[in-house]
N, C-alpha and C positions, 0 to 999 in steps of 0.2 A: 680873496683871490682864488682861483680854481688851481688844484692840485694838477701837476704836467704829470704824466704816469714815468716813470722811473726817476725823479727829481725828489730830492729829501725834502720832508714834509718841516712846517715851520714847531722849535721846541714851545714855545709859547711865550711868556714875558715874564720870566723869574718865577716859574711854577714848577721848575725842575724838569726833568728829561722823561718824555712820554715815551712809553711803554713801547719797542718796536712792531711794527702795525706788518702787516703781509703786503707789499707792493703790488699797485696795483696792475700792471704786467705782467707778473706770476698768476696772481687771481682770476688775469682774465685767459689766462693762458691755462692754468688747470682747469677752468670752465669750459675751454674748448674741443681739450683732450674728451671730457666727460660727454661734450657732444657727438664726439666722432665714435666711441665706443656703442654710446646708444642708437646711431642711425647705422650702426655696422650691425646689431643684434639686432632689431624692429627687424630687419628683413629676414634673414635665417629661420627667428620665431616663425616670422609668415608663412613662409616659404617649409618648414616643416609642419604646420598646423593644414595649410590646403592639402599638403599628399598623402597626410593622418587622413581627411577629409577623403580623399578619394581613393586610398584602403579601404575603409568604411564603406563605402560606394559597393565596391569590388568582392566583400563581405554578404551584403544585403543581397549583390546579383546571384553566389555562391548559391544561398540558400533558398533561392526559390528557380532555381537553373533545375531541371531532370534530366538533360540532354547531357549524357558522359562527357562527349568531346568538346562541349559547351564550358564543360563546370573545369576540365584541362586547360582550357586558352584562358579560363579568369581566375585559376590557380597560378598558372604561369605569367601573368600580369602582376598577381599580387606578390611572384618571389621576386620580379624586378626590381618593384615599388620596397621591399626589404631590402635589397642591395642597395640601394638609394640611400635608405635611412642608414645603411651600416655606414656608407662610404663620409657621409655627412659627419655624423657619428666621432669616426676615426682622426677626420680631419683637424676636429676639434680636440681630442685624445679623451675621448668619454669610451675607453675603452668595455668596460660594464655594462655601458647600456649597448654598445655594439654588440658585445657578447651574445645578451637575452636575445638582438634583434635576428643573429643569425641562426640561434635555437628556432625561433619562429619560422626561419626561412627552411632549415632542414624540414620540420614538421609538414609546411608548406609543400614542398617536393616528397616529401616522404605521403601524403595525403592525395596528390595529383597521381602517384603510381599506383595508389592502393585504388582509387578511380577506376583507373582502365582495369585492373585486374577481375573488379567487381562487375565492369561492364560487360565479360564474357565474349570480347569484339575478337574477332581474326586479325593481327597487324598484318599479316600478309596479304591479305583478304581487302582488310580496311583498315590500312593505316594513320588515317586521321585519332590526332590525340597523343600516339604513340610518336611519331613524328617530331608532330607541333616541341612536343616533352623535349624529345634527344635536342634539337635543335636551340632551343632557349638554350639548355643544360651546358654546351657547346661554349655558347658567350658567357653565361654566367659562372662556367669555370674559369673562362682569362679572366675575368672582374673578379675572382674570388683570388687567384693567383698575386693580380696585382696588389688588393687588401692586407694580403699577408704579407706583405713586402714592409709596410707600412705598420704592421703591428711591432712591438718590441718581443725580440726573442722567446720574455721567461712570458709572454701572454697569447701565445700561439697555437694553445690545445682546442680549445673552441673551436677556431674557422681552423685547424686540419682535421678538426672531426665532422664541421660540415662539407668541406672540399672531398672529403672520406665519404661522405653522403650523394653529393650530387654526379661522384665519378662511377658510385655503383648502379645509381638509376640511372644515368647515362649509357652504360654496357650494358645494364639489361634491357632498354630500348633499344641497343643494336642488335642485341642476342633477339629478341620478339623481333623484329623486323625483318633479319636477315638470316638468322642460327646461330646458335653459341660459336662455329668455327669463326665468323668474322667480327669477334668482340674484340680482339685485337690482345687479349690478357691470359698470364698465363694460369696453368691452376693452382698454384704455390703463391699466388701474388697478394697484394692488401686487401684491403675488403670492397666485394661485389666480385670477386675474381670470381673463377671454377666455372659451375655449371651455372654459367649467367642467364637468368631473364626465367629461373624454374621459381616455386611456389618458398621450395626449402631453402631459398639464398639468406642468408643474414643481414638483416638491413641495418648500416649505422644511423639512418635518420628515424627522427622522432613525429609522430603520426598526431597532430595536435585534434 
């Protein structure tokens, strides 16, 4: 006779008391959980393996780009596609790898300024690149504000040292754009302050 699932199973015929067995409504119900954790990770996986994928992409256009304000717009692509991975990252509380991912993103911005500096462009002249720069830097200060809202207190030195990053290269594409008077910061202030957007400013990002 077919076992009813949560119905006690028969002892046998004077063979003594069979070993208690896992019912089979827990069995099918811990098979279920296992399923819903696997179709909730298969996507996430995906879904960070495609934008590795088109990092990559965005890597490959870097290095064969010669055009300065060319190789800025696909630096600045590839520090959004890093706040992507960080924000992912966090949500999950893999705070370490968020760490590394936002070293890369400083390096990233710290790489796209040293760009234009090498290009020897006028931003008054020709602003393209210099721009494009301040303007990402803009958004991806609130995204970087709202990250650290979301880290835990004692894990918070990393993204205020790249927040510390992308607020100096920000001021000095306002200082190259418009003069150090309208950088908004005074010369006593954190880092990127003083004489914003000169050669001798002290950079907190990391130039990868």
């Amino acid at each position: 006779m077919a076992t009813i699932c949560g119905a006690p199973r028969p002892t046998g015929r004077g063979r003594g008391v069979r070993k208690p067995r896992l019912p089979c409504c827990s069995w099918f119900r811990s098979l279920w959980v296992c399923l819903v954790i696997s179709s909730l990770a298969i996507p996430v996986l995906a879904w960070d393996t495609k934008l590795e994928r088109k990092y990559q992409g965005q890597q490959a256009k870097l290095r064969r780009q010669g055009n300065s304000v060319k190789k800025v717009k696909i630096l600045i692509r590839m520090s959004a596609m890093d706040l992507e991975f960080v924000s992912r990252r966090v949500r999950r509380g893999l705070y370490s790898e968020a760490d590394r991912i936002l070293e890369r993103y400083a390096g990233t911005v710290g790489r796209a300024e040293q760009v234009l500096k090498d290009s020897k462009r006028d931003p008054q002249r020709k602003p393209g690149g210099f721009k494009h720069l301040e303007i990402s830097l803009r958004k991806q200060l609130r995204q970087l504000a709202d990250l650290r809202d979301r880290y835990p207190f004692d894990r918070q030195l990393v993204i205020d040292g790249t927040i510390a990053c992308a607020e100096a290269v920000k001021q000095r594409m306002i200082a190259a754009l418009f003069g150090p008077d309208n950088t908004g910061r005074s010369k006593g202030g954190s880092a990127g302050s003083g004489q914003t957007g000169t050669d001798q400013d002290p950079s907190p990002c990391r130039i990868e």
